[in-house]
N, C-alpha and C positions, 0 to 999 in steps of 0.2 A: 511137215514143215521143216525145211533146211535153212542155216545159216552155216557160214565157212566153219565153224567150230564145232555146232550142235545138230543135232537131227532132232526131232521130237513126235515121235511116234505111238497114237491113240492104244489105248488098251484094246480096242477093238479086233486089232492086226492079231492080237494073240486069240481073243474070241476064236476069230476067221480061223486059225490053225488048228485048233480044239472039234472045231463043228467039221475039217475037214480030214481030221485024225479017225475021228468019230464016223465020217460019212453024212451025216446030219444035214440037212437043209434047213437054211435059214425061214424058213417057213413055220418045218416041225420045231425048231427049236424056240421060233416067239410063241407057239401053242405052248410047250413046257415053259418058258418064262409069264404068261399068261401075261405080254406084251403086244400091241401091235406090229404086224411085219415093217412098217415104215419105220417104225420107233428105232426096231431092231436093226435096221439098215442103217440108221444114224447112227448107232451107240458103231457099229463095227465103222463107220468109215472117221468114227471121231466127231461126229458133229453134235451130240451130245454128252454131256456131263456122265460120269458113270458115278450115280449117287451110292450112299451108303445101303440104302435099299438094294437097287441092284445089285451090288456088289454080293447080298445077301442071297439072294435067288440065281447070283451065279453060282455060288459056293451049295445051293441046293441042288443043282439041274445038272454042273460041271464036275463037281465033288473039289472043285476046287478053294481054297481060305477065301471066306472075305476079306480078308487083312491082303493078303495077294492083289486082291484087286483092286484095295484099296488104294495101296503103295503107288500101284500099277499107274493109277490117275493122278496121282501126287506129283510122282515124278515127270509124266505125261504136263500133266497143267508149268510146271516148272522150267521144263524146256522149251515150253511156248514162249516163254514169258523173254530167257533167255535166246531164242532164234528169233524174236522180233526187237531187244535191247540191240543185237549184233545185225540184225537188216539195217536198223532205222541210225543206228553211229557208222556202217560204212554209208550210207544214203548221205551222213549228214556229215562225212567227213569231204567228200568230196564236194557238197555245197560251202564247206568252210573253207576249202582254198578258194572259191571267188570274192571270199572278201579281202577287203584291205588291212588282213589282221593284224600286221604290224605298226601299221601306222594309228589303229584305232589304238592299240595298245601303249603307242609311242603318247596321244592325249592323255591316256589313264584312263580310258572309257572301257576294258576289258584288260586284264593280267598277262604280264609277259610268260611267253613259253613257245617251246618247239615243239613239242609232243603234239601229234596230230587230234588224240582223242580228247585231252585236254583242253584245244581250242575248241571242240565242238560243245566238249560241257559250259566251257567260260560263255559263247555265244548263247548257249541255250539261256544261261541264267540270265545274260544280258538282256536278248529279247524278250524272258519271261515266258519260253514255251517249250512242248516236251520234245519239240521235235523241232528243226529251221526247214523242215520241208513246209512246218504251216505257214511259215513266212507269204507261202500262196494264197492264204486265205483275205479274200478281199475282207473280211468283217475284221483281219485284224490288222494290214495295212492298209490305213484311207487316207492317204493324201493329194493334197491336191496339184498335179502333176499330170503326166500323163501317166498310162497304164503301167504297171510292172508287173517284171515276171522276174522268178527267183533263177531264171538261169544269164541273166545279164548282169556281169558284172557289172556294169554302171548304176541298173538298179537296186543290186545289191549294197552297194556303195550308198546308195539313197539312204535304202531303208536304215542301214547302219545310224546315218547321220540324223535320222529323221529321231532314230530311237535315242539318240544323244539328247536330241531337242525337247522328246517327250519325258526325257529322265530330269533335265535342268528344270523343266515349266512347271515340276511338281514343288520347286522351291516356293515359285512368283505367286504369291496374294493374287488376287483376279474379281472384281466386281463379275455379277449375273453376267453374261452375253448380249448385248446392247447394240446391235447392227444399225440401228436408228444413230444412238449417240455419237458412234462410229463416225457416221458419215457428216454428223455436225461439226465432228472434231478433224477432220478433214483439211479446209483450210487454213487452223492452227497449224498442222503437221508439215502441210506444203511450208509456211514461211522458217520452219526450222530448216531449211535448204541452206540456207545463208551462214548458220551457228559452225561452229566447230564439235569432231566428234563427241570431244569432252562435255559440254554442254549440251548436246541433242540427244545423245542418248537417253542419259536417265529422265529427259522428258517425255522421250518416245514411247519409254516403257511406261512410265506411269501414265501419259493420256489413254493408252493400248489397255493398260492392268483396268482401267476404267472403265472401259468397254467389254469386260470381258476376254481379254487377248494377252498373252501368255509371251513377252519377245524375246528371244533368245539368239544372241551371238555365238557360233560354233567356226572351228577351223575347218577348213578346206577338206575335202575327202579327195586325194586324186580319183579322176577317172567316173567321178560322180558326176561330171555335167551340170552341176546345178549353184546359182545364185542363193537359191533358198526355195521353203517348201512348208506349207501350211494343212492343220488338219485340226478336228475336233478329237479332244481327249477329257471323256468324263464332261464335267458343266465348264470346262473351258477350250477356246479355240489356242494351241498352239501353232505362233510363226517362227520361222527359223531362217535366220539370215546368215550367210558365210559373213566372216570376216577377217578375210585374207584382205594387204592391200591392195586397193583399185580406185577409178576413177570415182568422185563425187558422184558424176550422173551415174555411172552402173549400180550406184549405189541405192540412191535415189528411185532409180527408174525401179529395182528391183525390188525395194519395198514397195512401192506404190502397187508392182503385179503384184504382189502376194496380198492388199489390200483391196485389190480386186476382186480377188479370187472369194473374198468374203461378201463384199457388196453385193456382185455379183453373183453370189449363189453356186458357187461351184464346190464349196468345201465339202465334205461327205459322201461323195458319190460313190457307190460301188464300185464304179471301173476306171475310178479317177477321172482327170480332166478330159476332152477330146481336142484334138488341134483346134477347132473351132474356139473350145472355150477359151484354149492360149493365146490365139489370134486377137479374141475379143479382150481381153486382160492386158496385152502389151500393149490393144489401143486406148484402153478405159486408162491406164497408167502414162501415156503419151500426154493425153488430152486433158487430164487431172492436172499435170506437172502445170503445164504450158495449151491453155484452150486452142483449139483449134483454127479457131475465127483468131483469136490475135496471131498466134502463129505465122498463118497467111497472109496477114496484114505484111509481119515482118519481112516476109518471101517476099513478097509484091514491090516493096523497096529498091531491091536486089542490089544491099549496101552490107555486102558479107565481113567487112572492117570489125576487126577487134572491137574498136570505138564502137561501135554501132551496136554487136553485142551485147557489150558491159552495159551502153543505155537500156536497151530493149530488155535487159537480165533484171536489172532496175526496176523500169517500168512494172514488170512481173514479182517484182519482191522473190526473187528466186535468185540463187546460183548461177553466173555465168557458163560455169562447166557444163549445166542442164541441158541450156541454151547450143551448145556448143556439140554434147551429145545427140541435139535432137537433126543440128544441123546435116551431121557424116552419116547419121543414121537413113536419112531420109536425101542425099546423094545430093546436098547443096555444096558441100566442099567436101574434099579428101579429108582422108581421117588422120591423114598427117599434118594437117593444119589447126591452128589456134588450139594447140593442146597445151599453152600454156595457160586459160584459162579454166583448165580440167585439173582440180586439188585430188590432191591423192590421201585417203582416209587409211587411217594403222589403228583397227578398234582391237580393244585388248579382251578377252575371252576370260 
């Protein structure tokens, strides 16, 4: 076994030299070790332990110390140890330049430094793993997203963010998991559209902490691609919302998907969400906001007036901004229009 520093070479390699100094065949020579030839073929290519026993029956057969061979394997097991410490940190240094390590640093969410080896121990401790190549292990990123993979920086970026959200959620008190109560609590959460940040928030978290659900406010990840990002951690579900500012509706709408993603049944899954299940979730959170049958109604009109908005926004006990979102989204007017009734939300982290 080679790494750029170390070699680590079985005791075996020296056997081989002895039996070939000797002339010896490995045959005759597991008859004198009163081993099997297989065995004997392991111990010389390294694939066995060369125990203290052996080492004994070398020093009888070889006329060699067992202390010699003992060493022999000591230093052997040692270097292993060391040519795979030195594989798995250049492995894992090059996976720490695709994260956003500065910026996650700039949060506080992992220590300032330029030293390359440094960030990859800071990450590891962050994650909580021996190595960030396990970051591929689906059993230990399950979010509900689409698929990741540890060599996309945007996924990288994800999981960064996602590990912010799992480290804040372990602060949040959390009733059982309650997917029923959830959905009762429902249209409670729709008519906070209306409240301002100040005030919706901390009812969000607590109707959510009641159900089971963990909500968590984080900054932005450049290059992450994401609104926000939901998963089960331990007896509770953790969601995780950016809050960078943006419009009301992308706010709104974005919670509602990640509220899907639970109704819905999509949180846990091995290989994350499939486009199907996103599809299904942007529309469950459409039609959640704003039903579909009223909706249409509104379209059917085809009285796109501010005025007419604000009523319709009304009628729905919801945010005009919603209204206004659902409009540009779905190509009844340009997205340059009536954006003054889209509030722009500055949640503080």
């Amino acid at each position: 076994m080679r790494s750029r520093s170390f070699v680590a070479t079985p005791p075996g390699a020296t056997i081989k030299e002895q039996l070939i100094d000797r002339g010896m065949s490995q045959k005759e020579f597991a008859a004198r070790m009163d081993m099997s030839e297989k065995h004997i073929s392991k111990l010389i290519n390294g694939e066995v332990q060369l125990t203290p026993e052996t080492a004994l029956r070398l020093e009888m057969v070889l006329g060699v110390p067992a202390k010699f061979w003992n060493n022999l394997e000591a230093v052997y097991r040692e270097k292993i140890v060391k040519v795979k410490a030195e594989n798995a940190m250049d492995a894992d240094t090059e996976i720490a330049k695709q994260f956003p390590y500065s910026e996650m640093a700039k949060y506080g969410w992992v220590s300032q430094t330029r030293n390359a080896k440094e960030k990859v121990v800071y990450l590891r401790k962050y994650f909580e793993v021996v190595e960030l190549s396990l970051l591929g292990n689906e059993q230990i990123t399950r979010i509900a997203c689409r698929r990741l993979a540890i060599t996309e920086k945007s996924d990288l970026a994800l999981i960064a963010w996602a590990q912010e959200a799992k480290i804040k959620a372990r602060d949040i008190q959390t009733a059982p998991i309650n997917i029923k109560g959830l959905i009762a609590a429902l249209p409670e959460i729709r008519k906070m559209t209306v409240l301002k940040p100040k005030e919706f928030c901390p009812l969000i978290m607590k109707c959510l902490a009641d159900c089971g659900i963990a909500l968590v406010f984080l900054p932005h990840l450049k290059g992450s691609f994401l609104q926000g990002a939901t998963f089960i951690d331990g007896n509770k579900i953790v969601m995780g919302l950016t809050a960078r500012g943006k419009d009301a509706d992308r706010f709104w709408f974005s919670l509602f998907h990640e509220l899907a993603h639970i109704v819905l049944g999509h949180i846990g899954q091995l290989n994350g969400t499939t486009e199907e299940d996103e599809k299904n979730a942007d529309k469950w959170s459409g039609d959640t906001l704003i039903s579909e049958d009223d909706f249409n109604s509104f379209r059917e009109k085809n009285d796109y007036s501010e005025k007419s908005v604000i009523r319709f926004a009304k009628e729905q006990q919801i945010a005009p901004g919603i209204v206004v979102g659902r409009m540009q989204r779905e190509g009844m007017i340009k997205y340059s229009m009536l954006n003054n009734l889209k509030e722009q939300y500055m949640i503080a982290v």
